[in-house]
C-alpha positions, 0 to 999 in steps of 0.5 A: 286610726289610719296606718298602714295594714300588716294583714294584707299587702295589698292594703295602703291603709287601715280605717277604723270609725266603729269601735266593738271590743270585745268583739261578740264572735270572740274568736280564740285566735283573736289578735284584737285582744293583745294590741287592745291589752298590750298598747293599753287602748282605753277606747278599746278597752272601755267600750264594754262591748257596746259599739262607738262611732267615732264621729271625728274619724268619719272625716279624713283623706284618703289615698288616691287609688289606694286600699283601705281595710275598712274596720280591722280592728273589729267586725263592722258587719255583726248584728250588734253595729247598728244599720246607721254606722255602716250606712254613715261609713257608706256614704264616705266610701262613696265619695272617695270613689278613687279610693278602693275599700275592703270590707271583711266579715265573718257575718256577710249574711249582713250584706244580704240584709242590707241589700234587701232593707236599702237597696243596691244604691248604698253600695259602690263600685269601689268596695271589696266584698269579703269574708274570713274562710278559714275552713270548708270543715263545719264539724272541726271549726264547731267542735273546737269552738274556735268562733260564736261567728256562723260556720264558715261554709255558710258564710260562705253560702252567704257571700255568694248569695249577696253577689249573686243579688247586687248589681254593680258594674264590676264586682270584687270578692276577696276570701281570707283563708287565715288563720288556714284550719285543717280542711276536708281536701283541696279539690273539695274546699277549692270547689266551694270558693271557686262557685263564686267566680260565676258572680264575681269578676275577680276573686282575691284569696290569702290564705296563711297560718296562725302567726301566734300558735294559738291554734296549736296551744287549743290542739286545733290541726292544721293542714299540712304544707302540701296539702295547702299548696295544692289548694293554692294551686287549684285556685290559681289554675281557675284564675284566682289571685292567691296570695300566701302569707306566713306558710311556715311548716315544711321549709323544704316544701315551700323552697320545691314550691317557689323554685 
């Protein structure tokens, strides 16, 4: 399944060779389960939470210098997606060494783990290195039971870690900051991003608001315009590349901000 990705514009296109649904993080903000249950997906819808390789679409083109979401349908780096698929998928991403590949997880402790099983070989110079960031905020993100995934610090203490131990020419890390949860304050939660610049050459965030209002049905808060806007800035002054997505509260804030 290849089409174009409405998550990330920097994405040419999205790839999708594992199936997992549902998805054992179970996320409540999800928007997996609508597409899977709205276009009546039955390869979704059948899997019953066991993993499936698609063997057939481990074998099509990709563009030249294009990016490529790797799995957005699902997280291919849980403990459930056997070593084996994610080494098969590898091995493509290698051969297309003109082609870019984002890999995104909420368990990049999985990185680490094959790092250390397989060796820096399986990995490449055209793979992005990311993780799902929503907030810097353990207690709030436990408390409201947004996700069984690990806290986001500590996905966060995991990706650095990864970066810090794979040897590769040039490295790319990239943080989703969506959708954006109440953090504890902009200078602390720019902090904690900004210790991966001393192992990344360049470090891509996005950072965006929940597009469904689930957060808001659960009661879960979310930062004020502001506050997030001042978080953007801090990373931005560092070098980062931000960039926003759906900032929908406080229209005149934004309009200040871009002017």
């Amino acid at each position: 399944m290849a089409r174009q990705s409405k998550m990330f514009d920097l994405v040419t296109c999205t790839w999708n060779p594992v199936i997992l649904y549902p998805c054992p993080h179970s996320c409540i903000y999800c928007y997996v389960n609508y597409i899977a249950k709205r276009y009546n997906l039955q390869d979704y819808l059948q899997s019953n939470g066991r993993p499936i390789l698609k063997e057939e679409r481990l074998h099509q083109n990709f563009p030249r210098n294009g990016l490529v979401f790797v799995c957005d349908m699902c997280d291919l780096f849980t403990w459930k997606v056997p070593d084996t698929y994610i080494l098969k998928i590898f091995e493509i991403i290698h051969k297309h060494s003109r082609t870019r590949f984002l890999l995104l997880t909420k368990n990049p402790a999985r990185y680490i783990s094959l790092l250390e099983t397989y060796g820096n070989e399986i990995f490449s110079q055209n793979m992005i290195f990311g993780a799902t960031i929503e907030t810097d905020n353990d207690e709030l993100y436990q408390k409201h039971k947004i996700s069984r995934a690990p806290p986001p610090t500590q996905r966060l203490h995991h990706l650095k870690t990864f970066l810090s131990k794979i040897e590769l020419d040039r490295k790319h890390a990239w943080i989703s900051i969506e959708p954006i949860i109440d953090f504890t304050s902009p200078q602390t939660f720019a902090e904690k991003i900004l210790t991966l610049l001393d192992h990344t050459d360049k470090l891509t965030v996005y950072v965006g608001y929940d597009n469904y209002d689930i957060l808001k049905r659960h009661n879960i808060p979310e930062p004020s315009t502001e506050k997030t806007l001042e978080l953007t800035d801090m990373l931005k002054q560092h070098g980062v590349e931000v960039r926003l997505k759906t900032i929908r509260k406080e229209r005149q804030t934004i309009l200040n901000y871009l002017q």
